[in-house]
VEXPA-849488 format. One line per field, with one value per residue (C-alpha): residue number from 1; residue in three letters; z, x, y. Coordinates in Angstrom, 3 decimals. Example, Ala and Ser with C-alpha at 12.3 -4.5 7.8 and 13.67 -1.06 7.14 Angstrom:
<rs>
i: [1 / 2]
aa: [ala / ser]
w: [7.800 / 7.140]
u: [12.300 / 13.670]
v: [-4.500 / -1.060]
</rs>
This chain:
<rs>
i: [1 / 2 / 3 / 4 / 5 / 6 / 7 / 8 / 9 / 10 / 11 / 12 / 13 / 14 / 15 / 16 / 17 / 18 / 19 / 20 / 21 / 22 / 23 / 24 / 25 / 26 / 27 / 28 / 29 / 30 / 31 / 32 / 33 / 34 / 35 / 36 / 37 / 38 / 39 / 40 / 41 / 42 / 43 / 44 / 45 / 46 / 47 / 48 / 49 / 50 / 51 / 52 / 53 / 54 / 55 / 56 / 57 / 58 / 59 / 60 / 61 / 62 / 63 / 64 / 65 / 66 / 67 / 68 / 69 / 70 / 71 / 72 / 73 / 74 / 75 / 76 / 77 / 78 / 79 / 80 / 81 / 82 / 83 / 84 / 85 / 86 / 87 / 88 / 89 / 90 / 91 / 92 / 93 / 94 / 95 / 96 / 97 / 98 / 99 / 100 / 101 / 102 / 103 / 104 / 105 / 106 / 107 / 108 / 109 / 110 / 111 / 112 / 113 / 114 / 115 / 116 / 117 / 118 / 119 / 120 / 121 / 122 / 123 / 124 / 125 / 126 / 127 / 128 / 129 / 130 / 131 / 132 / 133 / 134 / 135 / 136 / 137 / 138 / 139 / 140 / 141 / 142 / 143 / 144 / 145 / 146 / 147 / 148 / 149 / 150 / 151 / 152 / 153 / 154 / 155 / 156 / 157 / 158 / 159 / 160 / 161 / 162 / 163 / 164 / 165 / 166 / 167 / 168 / 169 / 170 / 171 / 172 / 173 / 174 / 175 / 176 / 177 / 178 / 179 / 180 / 181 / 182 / 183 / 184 / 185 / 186 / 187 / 188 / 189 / 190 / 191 / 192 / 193 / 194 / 195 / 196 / 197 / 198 / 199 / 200 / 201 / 202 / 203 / 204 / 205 / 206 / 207 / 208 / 209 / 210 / 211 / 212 / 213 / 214 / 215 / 216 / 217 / 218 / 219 / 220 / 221 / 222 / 223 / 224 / 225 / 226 / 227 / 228 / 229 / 230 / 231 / 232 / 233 / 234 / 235 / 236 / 237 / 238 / 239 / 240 / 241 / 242 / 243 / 244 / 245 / 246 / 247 / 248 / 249 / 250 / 251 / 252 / 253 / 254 / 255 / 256 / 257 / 258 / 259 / 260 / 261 / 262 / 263 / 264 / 265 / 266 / 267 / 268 / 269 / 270 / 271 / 272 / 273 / 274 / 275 / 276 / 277 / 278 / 279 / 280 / 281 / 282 / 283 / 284 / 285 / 286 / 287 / 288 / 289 / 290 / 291 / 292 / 293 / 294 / 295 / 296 / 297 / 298 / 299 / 300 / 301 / 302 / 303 / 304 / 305 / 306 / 307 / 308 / 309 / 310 / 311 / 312 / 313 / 314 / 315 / 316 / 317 / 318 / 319 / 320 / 321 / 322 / 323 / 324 / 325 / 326 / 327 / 328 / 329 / 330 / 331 / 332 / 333 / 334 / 335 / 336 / 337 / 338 / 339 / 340 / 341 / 342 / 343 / 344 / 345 / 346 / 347 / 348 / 349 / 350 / 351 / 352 / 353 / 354 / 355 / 356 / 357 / 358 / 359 / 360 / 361 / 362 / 363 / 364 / 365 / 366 / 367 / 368 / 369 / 370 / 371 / 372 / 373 / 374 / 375 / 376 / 377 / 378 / 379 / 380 / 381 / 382 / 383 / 384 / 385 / 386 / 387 / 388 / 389 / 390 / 391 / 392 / 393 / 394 / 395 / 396 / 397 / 398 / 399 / 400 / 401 / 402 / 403 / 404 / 405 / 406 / 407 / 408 / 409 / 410 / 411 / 412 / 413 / 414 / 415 / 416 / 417 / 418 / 419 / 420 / 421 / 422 / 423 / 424 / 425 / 426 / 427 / 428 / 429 / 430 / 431 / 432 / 433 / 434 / 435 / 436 / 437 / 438 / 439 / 440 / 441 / 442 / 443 / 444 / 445 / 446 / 447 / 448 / 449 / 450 / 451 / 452 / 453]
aa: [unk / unk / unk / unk / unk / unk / unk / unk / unk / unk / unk / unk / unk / unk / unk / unk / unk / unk / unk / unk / unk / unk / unk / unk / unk / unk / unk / unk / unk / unk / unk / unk / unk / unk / unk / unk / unk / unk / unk / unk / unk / unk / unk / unk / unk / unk / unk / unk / unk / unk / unk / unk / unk / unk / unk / unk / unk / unk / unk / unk / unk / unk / unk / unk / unk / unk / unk / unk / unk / unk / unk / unk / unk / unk / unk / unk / unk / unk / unk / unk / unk / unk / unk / unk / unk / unk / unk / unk / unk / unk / unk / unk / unk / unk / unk / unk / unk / unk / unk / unk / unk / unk / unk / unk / unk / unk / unk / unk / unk / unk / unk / unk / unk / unk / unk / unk / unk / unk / unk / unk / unk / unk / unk / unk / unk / unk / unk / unk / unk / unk / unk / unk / unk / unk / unk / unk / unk / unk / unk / unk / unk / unk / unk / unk / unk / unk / unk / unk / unk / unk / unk / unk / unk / unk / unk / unk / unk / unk / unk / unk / unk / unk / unk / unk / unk / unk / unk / unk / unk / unk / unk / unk / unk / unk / unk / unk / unk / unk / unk / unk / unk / unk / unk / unk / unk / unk / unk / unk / unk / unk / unk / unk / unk / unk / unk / unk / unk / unk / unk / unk / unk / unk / unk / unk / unk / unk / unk / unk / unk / unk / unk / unk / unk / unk / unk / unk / unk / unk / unk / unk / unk / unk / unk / unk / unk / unk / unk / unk / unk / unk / unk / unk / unk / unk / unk / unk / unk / unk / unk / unk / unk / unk / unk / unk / unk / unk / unk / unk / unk / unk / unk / unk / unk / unk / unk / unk / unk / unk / unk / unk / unk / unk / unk / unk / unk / unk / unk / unk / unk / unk / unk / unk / unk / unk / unk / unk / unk / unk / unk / unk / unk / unk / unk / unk / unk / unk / unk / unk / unk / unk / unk / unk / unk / unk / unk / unk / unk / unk / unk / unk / unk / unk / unk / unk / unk / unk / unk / unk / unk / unk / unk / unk / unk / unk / unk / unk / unk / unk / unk / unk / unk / unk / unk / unk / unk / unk / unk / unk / unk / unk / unk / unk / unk / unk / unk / unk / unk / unk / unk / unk / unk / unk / unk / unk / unk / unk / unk / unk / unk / unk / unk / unk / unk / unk / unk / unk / unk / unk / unk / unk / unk / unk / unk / unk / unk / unk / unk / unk / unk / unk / unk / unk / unk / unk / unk / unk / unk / unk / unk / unk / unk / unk / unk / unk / unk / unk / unk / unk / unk / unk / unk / unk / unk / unk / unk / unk / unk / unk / unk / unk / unk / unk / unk / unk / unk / unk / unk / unk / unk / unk / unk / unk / unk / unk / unk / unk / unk / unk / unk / unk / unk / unk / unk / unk / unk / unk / unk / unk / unk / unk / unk / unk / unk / unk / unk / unk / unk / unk / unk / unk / unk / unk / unk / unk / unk / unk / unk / unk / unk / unk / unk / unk / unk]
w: [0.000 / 0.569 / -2.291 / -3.962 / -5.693 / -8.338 / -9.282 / -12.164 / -15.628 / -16.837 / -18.273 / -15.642 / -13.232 / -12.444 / -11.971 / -9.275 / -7.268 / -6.787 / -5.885 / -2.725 / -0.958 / 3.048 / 5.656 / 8.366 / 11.299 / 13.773 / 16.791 / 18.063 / 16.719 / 19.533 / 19.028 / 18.796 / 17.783 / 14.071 / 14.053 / 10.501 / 10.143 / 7.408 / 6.415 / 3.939 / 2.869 / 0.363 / -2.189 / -4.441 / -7.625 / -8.925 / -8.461 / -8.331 / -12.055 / -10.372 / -7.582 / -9.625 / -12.022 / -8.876 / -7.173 / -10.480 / -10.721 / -7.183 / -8.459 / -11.845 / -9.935 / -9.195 / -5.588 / -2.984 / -5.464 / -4.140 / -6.499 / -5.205 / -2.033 / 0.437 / 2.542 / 2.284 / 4.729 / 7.269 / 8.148 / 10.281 / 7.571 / 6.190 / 3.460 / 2.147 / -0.763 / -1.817 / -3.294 / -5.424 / -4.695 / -7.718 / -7.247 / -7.029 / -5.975 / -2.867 / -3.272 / -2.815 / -5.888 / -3.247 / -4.389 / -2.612 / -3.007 / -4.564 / -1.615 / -1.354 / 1.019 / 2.683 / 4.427 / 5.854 / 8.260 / 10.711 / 13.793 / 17.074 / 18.133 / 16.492 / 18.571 / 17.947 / 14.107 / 12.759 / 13.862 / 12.102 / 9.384 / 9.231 / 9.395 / 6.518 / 4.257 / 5.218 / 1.990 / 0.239 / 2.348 / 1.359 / -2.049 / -1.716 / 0.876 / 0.823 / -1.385 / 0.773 / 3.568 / 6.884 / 5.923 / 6.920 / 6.288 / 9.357 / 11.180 / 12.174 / 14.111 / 12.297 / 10.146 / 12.252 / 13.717 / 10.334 / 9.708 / 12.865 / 12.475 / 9.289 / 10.652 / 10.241 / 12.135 / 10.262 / 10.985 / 10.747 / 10.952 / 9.721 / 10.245 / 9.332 / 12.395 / 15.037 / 16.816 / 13.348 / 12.566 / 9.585 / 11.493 / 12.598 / 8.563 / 7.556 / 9.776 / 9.802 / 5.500 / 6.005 / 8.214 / 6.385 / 3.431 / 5.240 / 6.938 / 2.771 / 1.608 / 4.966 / 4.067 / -0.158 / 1.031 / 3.490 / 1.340 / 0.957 / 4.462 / 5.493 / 3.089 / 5.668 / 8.627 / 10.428 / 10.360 / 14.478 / 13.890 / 10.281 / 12.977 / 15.306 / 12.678 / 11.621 / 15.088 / 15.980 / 13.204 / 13.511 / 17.419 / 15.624 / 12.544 / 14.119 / 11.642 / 13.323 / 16.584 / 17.492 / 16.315 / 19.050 / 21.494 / 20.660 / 19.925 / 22.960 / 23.177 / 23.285 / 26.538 / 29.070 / 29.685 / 25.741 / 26.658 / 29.701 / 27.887 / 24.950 / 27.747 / 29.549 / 26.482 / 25.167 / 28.292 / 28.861 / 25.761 / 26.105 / 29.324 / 28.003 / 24.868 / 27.849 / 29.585 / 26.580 / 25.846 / 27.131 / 24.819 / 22.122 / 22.129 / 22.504 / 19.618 / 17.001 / 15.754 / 14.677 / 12.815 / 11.387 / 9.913 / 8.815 / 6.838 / 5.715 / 3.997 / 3.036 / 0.986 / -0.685 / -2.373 / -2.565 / -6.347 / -7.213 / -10.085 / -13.601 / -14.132 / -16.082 / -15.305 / -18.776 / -20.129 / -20.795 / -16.981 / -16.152 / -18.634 / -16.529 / -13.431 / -14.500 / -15.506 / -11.958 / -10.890 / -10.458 / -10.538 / -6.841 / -5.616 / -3.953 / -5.092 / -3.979 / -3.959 / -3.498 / -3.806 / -2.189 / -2.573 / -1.547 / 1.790 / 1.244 / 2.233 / 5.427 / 8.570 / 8.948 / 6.638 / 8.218 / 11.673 / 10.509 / 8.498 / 11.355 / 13.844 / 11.167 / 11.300 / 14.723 / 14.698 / 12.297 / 13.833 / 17.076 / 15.485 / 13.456 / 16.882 / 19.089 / 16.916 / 13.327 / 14.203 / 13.504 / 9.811 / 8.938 / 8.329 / 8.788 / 6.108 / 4.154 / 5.046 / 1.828 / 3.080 / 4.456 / 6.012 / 4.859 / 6.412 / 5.652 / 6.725 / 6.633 / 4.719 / 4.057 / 7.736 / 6.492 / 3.234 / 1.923 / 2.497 / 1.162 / 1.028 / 1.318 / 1.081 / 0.605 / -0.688 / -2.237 / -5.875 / -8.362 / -8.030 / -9.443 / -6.985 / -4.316 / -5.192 / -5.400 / -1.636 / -0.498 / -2.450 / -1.369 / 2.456 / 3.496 / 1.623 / 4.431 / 5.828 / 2.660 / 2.399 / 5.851 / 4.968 / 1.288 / 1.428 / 3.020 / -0.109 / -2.745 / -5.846 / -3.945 / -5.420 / -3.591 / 0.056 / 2.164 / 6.026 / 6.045 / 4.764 / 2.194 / -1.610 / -2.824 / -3.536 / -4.467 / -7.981 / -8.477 / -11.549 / -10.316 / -7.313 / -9.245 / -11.141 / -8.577 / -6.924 / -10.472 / -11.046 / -7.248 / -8.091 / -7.991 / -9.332 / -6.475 / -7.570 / -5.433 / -3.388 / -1.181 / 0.139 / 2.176 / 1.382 / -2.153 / -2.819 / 0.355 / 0.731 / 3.456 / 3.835 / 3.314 / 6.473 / 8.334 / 7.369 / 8.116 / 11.662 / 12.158 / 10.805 / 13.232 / 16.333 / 15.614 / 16.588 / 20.039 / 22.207 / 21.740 / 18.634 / 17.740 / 14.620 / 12.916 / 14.600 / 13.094 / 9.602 / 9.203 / 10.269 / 7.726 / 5.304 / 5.749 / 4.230]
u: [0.000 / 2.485 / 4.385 / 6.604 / 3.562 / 5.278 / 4.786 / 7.310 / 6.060 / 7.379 / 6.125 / 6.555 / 5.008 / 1.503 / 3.302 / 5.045 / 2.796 / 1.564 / 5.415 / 6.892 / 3.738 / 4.156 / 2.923 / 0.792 / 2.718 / 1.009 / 1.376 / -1.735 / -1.442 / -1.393 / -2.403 / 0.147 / 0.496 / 1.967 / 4.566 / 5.264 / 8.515 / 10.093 / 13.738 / 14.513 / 17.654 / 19.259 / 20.578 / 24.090 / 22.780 / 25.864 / 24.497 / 20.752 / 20.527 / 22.304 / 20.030 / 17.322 / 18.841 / 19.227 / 15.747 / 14.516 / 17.009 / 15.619 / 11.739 / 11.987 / 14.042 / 11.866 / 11.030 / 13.065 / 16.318 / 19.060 / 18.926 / 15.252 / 14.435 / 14.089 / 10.585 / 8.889 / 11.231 / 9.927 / 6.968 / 5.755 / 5.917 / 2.318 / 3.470 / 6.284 / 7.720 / 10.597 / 10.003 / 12.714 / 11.956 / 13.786 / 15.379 / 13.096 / 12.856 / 10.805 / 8.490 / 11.789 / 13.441 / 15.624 / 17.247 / 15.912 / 18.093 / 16.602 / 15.936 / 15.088 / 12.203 / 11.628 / 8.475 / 7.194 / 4.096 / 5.122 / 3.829 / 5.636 / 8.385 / 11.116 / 13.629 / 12.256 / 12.101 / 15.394 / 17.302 / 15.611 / 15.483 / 19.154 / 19.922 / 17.770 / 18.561 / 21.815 / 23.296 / 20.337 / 20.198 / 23.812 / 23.235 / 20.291 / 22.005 / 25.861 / 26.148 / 24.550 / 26.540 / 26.632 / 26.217 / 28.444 / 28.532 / 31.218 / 28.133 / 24.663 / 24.744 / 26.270 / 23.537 / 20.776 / 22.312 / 21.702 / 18.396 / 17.287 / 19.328 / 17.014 / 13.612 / 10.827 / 7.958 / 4.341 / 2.133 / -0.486 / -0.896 / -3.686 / -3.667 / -7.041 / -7.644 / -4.902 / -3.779 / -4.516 / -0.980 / 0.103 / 0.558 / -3.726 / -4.352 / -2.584 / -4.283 / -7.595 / -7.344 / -5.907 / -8.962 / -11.541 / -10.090 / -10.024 / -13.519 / -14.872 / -13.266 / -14.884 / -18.540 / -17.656 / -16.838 / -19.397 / -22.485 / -24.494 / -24.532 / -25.423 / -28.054 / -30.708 / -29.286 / -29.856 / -27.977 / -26.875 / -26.220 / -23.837 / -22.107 / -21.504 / -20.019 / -17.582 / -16.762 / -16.156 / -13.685 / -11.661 / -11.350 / -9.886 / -8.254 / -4.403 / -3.157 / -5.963 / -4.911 / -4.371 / -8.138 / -9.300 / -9.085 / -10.599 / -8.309 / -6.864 / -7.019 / -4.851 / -2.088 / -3.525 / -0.306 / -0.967 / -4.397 / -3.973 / -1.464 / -4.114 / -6.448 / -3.988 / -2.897 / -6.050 / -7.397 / -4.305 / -4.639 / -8.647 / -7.469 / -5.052 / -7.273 / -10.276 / -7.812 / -6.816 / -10.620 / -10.721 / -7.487 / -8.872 / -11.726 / -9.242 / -7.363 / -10.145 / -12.099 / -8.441 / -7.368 / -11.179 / -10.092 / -6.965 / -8.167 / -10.806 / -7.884 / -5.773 / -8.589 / -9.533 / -6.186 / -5.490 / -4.947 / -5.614 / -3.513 / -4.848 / -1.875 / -3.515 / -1.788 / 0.728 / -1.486 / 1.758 / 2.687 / -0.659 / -0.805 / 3.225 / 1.838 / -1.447 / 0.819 / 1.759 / -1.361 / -4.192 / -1.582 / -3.398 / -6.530 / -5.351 / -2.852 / -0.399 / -0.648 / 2.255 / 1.925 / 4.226 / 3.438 / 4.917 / 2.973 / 1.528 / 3.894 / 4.043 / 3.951 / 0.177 / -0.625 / 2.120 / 0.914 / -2.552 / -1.923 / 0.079 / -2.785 / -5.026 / -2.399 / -2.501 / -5.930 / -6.398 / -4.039 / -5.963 / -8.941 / -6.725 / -5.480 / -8.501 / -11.447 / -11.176 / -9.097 / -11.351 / -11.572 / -13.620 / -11.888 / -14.902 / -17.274 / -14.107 / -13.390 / -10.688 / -7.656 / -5.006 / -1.912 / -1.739 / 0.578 / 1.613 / 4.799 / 6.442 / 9.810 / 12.158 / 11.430 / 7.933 / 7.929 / 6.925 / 4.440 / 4.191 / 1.623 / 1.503 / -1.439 / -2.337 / -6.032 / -8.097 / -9.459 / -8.883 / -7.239 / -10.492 / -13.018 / -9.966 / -10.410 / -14.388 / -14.783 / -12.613 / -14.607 / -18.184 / -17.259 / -14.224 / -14.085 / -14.115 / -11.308 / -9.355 / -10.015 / -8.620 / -5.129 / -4.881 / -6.099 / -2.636 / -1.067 / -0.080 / -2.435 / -5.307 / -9.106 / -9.995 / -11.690 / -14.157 / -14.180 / -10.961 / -13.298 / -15.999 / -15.668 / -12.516 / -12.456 / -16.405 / -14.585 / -14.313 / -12.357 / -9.928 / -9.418 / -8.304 / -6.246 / -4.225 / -3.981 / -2.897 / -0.552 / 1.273 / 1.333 / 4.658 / 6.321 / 6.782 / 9.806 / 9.773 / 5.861 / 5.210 / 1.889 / 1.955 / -1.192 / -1.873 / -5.314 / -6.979 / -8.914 / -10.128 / -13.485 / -12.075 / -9.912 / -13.201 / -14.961 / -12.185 / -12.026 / -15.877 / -15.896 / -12.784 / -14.709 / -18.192 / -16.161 / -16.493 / -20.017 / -23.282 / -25.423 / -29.214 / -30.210 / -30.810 / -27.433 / -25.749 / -26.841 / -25.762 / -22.332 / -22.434 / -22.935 / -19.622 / -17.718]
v: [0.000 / 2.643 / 4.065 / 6.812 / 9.099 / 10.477 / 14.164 / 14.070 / 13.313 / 10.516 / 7.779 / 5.103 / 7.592 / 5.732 / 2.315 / 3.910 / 4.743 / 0.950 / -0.311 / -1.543 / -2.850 / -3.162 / -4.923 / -3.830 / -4.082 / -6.649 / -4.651 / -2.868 / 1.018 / 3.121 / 6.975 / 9.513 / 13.295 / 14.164 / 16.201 / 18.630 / 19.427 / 22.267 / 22.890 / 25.102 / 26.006 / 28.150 / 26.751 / 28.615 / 29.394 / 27.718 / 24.320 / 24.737 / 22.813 / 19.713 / 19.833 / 19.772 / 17.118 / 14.952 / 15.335 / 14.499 / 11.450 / 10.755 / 10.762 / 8.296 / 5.747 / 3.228 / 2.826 / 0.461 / 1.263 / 2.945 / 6.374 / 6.954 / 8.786 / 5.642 / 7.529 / 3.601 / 3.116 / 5.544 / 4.008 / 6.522 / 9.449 / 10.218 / 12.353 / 14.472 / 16.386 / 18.312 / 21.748 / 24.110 / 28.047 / 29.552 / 32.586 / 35.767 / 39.266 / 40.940 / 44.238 / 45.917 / 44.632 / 42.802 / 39.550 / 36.243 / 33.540 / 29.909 / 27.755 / 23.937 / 23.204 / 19.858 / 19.218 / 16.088 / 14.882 / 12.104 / 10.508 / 11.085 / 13.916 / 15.469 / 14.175 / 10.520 / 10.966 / 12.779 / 9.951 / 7.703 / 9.733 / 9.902 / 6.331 / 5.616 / 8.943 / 10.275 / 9.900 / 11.345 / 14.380 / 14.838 / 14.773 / 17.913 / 19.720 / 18.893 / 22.061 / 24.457 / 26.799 / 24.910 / 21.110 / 18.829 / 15.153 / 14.416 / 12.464 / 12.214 / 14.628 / 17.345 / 16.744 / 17.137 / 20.173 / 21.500 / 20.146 / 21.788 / 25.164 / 25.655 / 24.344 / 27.127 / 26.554 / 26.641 / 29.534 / 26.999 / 23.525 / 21.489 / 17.297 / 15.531 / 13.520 / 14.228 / 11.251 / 8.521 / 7.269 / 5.513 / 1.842 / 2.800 / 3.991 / 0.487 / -2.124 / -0.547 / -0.771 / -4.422 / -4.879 / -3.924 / -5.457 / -9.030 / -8.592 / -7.483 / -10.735 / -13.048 / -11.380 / -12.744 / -15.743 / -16.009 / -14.258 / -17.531 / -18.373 / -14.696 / -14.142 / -15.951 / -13.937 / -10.592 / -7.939 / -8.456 / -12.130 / -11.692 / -8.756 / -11.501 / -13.909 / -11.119 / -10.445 / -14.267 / -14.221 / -11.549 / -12.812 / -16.065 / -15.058 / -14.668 / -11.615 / -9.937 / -10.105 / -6.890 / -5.677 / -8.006 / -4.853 / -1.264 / 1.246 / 3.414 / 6.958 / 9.547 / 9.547 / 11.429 / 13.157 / 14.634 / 15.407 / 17.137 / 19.811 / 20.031 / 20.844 / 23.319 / 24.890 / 25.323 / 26.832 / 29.298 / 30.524 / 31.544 / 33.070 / 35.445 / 35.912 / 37.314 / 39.264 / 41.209 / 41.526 / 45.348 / 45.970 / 44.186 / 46.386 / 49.461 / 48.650 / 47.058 / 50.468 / 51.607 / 48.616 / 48.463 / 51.828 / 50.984 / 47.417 / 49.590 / 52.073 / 49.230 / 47.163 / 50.463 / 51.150 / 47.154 / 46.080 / 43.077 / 41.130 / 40.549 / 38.001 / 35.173 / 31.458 / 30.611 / 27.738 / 25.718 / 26.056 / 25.183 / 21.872 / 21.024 / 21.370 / 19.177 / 16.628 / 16.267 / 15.540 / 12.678 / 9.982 / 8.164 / 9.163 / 12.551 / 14.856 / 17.723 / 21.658 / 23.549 / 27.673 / 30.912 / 34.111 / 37.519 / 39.171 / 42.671 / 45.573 / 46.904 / 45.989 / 45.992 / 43.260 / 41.532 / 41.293 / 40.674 / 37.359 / 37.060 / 36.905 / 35.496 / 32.167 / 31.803 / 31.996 / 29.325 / 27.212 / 27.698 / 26.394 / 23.666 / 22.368 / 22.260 / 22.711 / 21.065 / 18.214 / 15.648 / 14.915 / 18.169 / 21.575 / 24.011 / 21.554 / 20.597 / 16.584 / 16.140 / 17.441 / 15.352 / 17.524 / 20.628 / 24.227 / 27.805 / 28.768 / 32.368 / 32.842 / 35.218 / 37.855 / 37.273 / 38.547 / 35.519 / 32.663 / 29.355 / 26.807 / 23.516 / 20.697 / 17.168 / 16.361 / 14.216 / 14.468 / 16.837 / 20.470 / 21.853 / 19.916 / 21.243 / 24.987 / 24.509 / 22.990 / 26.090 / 28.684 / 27.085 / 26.161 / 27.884 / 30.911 / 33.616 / 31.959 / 31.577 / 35.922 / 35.865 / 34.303 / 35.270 / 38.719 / 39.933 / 38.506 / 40.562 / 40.752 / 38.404 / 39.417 / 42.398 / 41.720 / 43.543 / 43.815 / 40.926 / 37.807 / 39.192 / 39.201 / 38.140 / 34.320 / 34.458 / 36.156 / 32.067 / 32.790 / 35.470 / 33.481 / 30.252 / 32.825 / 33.673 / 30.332 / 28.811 / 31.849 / 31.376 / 27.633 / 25.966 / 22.617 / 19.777 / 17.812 / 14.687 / 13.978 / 11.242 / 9.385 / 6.201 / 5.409 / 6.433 / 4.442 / 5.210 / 9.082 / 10.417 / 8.778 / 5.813 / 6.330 / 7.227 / 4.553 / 1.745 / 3.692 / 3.046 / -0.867 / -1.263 / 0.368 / -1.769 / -4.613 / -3.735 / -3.486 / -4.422 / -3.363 / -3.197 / -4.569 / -1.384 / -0.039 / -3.317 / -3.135 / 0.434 / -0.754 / -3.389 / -0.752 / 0.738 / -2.619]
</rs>
């Protein structure tokens, strides 16, 4: 099930996608947090062609060889990509050096992970980063001393269902895979049988069927130690957000005003996308059943569209964390892992995200569900449709808004999913089968379970 998704076009490119099948590991799956982590590094012009040439050479290898980017190998990595940001210039006509970007979803800490990581991909990291100032490849850990030295932090985070790790995604499929191929088997015997009692038969054997083992107990919940800080952190910051209530209230008529001056002069860009960019970047798509969106995009000037996105990005990742964490951003249940991350002193922002079905269905489910919060972020950015009051207007210009979202759109040279044929209703739905294997059911309660398979 997991694979290399290739985003490079090349003919072998679908077949790749379906390589290096694992196993589910046959220890339970315990819950854990996912951790993003983002390194980007400049890269000397002198040699950004060869590290191009050798992500690509990294992409068309075929997976499990030693040229290609070994990530099967991480088993706890949801998904990851490697991103070139060519060389530009700011508002100021200052230069910005090109800069490779790694990013990558995992389950567990930091500290746990880059270890790992190095064991498995040392030699692969040196071949992206051994040109760029401050790499060494003396040992490990000169090397993650580097990796961590260029960490940015996201200004938001967004993780589909926080806690679901890829060993939970991976036995749940091989679950409901095994239980769909008992009920085949089984369908002559079942057809003269209730709903409860076919339940019961699927229970009884996944209680005997030893690869199932571990199903044989409900899945735990979170550590309470992790719960207690969500809890904590959650509360501290709704304390401190009441206690600066009477500031707040101080401060918002004045920056009502100055939005209000800033959205008046605001131009927005008439920059249509370069149809031969747009078929390049198509090619990279719709490969597995969800695909990749990478964009950056230079922040408005000054420093009050700064701080706002800003505060808009903590906000978000406020709700992100505590709110939407549950397989639904705000009526939006397609996204995997997605972030936005500040660059260059926050002159620049890039965005990253991992969703299922097509870029157009993507951009759609934003516009209809999301689109005050997508005014929110985007507004601040330079040439974004022109807002009203921070969240109106803008992306409901569907066309200019796909416009500037195709236009900001960038290449992703190496992309990563370990589960490339499963979306995210499909992880839902294996979650559900997996916890109707526990407790008593009615009839009508049992045959909607039965449903799910």
């Amino acid at each position: 099930m997991p694979a290399i998704s290739s985003t490079i076009p090349a003919p072998s490119a679908s077949a790749k996608t379906m390589a290096a099948p694992s196993v589910a590991p046959q220890e339970p799956a315990t819950q854990m947090a996912q951790t993003a982590m983002t390194v980007v590094a400049e890269i000397p012009a002198a040699v950004l062609a060869g590290v191009r040439a050798t992500l690509a050479a990294m992409d068309q290898a075929a997976v499990g060889s030693a040229e290609a980017f070994p990530f099967e190998k991480l088993t706890n990595v949801h998904f990851s990509r490697f991103v070139i940001l060519d060389p530009a210039v700011d508002l100021n006509n200052q230069p910005i050096p090109p800069a490779l970007v790694f990013l990558i979803d995992f389950d567990g800490s930091l500290d746990s992970f880059l270890p790992n990581l190095l064991s498995i991909a040392a030699g692969h990291l040196d071949q992206l980063f051994g040109s760029c100032q401050g790499y060494s490849t003396a040992n490990n850990a000169a090397r993650a001393a580097f990796l961590k030295s260029h960490m940015v932090p996201a200004g938001t985070l967004y993780v589909n269902w926080v806690g679901r790790t890829v060993a939970q995604v991976q036995q749940e499929a091989d679950l409901q895979q095994t239980i769909e191929e008992f009920v085949d088997r089984s369908h002559g015997k079942f057809k003269s049988m209730g709903s409860r009692d076919i339940r019961t038969a699927i229970v009884q054997y996944v209680r005997a069927e030893p690869s199932l083992a571990w199903a044989r107990e409900p899945l735990p919940p979170m550590p309470l130690s992790w719960r207690s800080r969500q809890l904590a952190e959650m509360t501290l910051i709704a304390l401190i957000a009441i206690a600066l209530l009477p500031l707040i209230a101080i401060i918002l008529p004045f920056f009502i005003i100055a939005l209000r001056m800033h959205e008046k002069t605001d131009v927005p860009s008439t920059q249509q996308p370069d149809l031969a960019t747009l078929d390049s970047l198509a090619a990279l798509e719709d490969h597995v059943v969800h695909n990749q969106f990478s964009a950056i995009g230079l922040v408005k000037p000054g420093p009050f569209r700064k701080i706002t996105m800003t505060v808009v990005l903590f906000a978000v990742n406020f709700g992100t964390r505590f709110i939407w964490n549950k397989g639904n951003l705000s009526g939006v249940n397609t996204i995997h892992f997605a972030r936005w991350v500040f660059l260059n002193d926050k002159r620049r922002l890039i965005f990253a995200s991992n969703y299922d079905g097509s870029l157009e269905s993507y951009m759609d489910d934003f516009i209809d569900k999301v689109g005050w919060g997508l005014n929110a972020v985007f507004s601040n950015g330079v040439g974004y449709p022109k807002t009203n009051w921070l969240i109106y207007d803008g992306s409901s210009d569907e066309q200019a808004f796909k416009d500037f979202l195709h236009t900001h759109q960038i290449p992703t040279q190496i992309w990563y999913s370990a589960y490339p044929q499963l979306t995210g209703l499909n992880l839902v739905n294996n979650a559900k089968i997996r916890a109707g294997l526990y407790g008593e059911m009615s009839e009508d309660d049992a045959r909607v379970w039965l449903a799910l398979l």
